[in-house]
C-alpha positions as CSV (number, residue, x, y, z in Angstrom):
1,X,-50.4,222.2,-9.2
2,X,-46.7,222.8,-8.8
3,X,-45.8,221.5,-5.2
4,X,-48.3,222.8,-3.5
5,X,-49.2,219.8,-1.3
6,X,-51.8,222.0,1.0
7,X,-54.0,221.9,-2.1
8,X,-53.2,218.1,-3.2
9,X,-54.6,217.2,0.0
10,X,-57.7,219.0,-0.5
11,X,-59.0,216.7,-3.5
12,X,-62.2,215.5,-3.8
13,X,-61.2,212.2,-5.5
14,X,-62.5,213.7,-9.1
15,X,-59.7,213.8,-11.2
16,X,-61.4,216.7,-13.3
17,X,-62.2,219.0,-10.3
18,X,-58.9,218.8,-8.7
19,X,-57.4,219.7,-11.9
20,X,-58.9,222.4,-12.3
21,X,-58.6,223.7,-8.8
22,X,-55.1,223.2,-9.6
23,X,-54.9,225.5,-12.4
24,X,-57.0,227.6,-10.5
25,X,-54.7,228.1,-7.8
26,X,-51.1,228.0,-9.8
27,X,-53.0,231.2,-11.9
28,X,-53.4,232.6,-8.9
29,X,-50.0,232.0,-7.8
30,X,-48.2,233.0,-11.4
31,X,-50.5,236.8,-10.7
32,X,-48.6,237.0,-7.2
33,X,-45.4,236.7,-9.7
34,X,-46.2,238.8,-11.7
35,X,-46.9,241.6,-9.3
36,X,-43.6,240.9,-7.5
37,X,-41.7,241.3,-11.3
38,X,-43.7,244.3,-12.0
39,X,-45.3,242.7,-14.8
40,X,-47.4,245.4,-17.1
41,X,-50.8,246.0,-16.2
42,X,-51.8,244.8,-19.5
43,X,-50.9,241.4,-18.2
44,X,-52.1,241.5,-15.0
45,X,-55.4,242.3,-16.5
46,X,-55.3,239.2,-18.7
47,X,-54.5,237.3,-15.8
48,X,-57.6,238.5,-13.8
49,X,-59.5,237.7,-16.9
50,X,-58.4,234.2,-17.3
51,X,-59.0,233.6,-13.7
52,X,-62.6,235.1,-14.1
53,X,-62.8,232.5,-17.2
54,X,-61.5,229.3,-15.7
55,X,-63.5,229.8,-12.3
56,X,-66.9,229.9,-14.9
57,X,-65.7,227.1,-16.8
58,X,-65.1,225.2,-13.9
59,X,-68.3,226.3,-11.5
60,X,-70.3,225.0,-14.3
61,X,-68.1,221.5,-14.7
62,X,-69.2,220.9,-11.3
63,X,-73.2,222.6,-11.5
64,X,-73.7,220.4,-14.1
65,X,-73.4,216.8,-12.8
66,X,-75.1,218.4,-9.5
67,X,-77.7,219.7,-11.5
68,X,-77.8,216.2,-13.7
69,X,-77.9,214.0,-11.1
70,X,-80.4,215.8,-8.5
71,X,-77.7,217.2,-5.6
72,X,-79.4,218.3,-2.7
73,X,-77.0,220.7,-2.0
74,X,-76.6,222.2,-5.6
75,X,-78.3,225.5,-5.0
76,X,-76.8,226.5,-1.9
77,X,-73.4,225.5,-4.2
78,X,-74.1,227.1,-6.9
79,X,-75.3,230.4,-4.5
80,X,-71.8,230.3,-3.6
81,X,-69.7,230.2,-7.0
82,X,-72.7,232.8,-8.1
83,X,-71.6,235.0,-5.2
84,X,-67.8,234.9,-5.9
85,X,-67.9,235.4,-9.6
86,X,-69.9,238.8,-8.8
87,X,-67.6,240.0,-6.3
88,X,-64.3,239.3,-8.5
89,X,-66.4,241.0,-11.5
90,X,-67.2,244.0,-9.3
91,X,-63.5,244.0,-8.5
92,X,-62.2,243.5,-11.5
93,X,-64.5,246.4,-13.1
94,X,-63.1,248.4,-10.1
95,X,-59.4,247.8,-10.9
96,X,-60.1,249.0,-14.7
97,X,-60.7,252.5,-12.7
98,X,-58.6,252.8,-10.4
99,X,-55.7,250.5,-10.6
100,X,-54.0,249.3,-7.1
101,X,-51.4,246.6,-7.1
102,X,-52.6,246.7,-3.3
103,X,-56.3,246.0,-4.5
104,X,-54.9,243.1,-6.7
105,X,-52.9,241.1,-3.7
106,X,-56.1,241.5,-1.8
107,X,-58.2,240.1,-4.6
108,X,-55.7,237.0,-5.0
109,X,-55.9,236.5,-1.0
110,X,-59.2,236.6,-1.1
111,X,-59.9,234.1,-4.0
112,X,-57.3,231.5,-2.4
113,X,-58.7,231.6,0.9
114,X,-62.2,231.3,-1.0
115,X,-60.4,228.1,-2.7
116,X,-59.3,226.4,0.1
117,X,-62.5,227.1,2.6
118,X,-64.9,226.1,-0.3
119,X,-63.5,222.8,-1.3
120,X,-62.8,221.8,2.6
121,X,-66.4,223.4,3.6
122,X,-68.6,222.8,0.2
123,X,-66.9,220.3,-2.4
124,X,-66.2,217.5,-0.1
125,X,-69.9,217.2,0.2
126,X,-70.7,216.1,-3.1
127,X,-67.9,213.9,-3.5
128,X,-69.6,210.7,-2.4
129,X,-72.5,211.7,-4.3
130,X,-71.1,212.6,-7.0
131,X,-68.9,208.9,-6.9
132,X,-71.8,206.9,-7.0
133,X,-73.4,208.6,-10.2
134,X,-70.2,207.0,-11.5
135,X,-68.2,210.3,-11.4
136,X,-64.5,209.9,-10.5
């Protein structure tokens, strides 16, 4: 997370999550950058792609232990990264056709507002939970 204290003071005291929020959110950040340089598509594209990639790996680092440990609230949770990754799919299918740099910011707004509402709205909920299975 490269100074972004907004987001540092949306942890939910598990050193893995908030890590990979992090990354989340500085790849997010590095695709603004890149559409500001005029960075090839090519790139841009990969970008999308590793987003779509890291917000799997980490939906299912934190369905996992929810799943594992009983969480009440794991299949309203996991409703809600399954709705997200099939929007950015759809949208990222939708930039292969027709390519807007437009289309992207939005995309990158979107996902960051997602971000922050979902860990402030959703993600502190399991926190406690999640602490006493011994999960920090």
């Amino acid at each position: 997370m490269k100074n972004n204290q907004a987001l540092a003071d949306l942890s939910v005291q598990i050193a893995l999550f908030d890590k990979q929020h992090a990354e989340i959110y500085d790849l997010l950040e590095t695709l603004k950058r890149a559409i500001n340089k005029g960075t090839p598509l090519t790139e841009m594209f990969y970008g999308i792609d590793m987003l779509i990639d890291k917000a799997l790996f980490h939906f299912k680092s934190e369905e996992e232990p929810m799943l594992k440990f009983n969480y009440d609230g794991y299949q309203a949770h996991k409703k809600e990264h399954d709705e997200l990754m099939e929007r950015l799919t759809q949208k990222r299918t939708n930039l292969t056709t027709s390519f807007s740099v437009q289309e992207l910011r939005l995309i990158i707004d979107e996902v960051q507002r997602w971000i922050i509402k979902h860990i402030t709205e959703k993600d502190k909920y399991y926190t406690e939970f999640l602490h006493d299975q011994g999960m920090a």
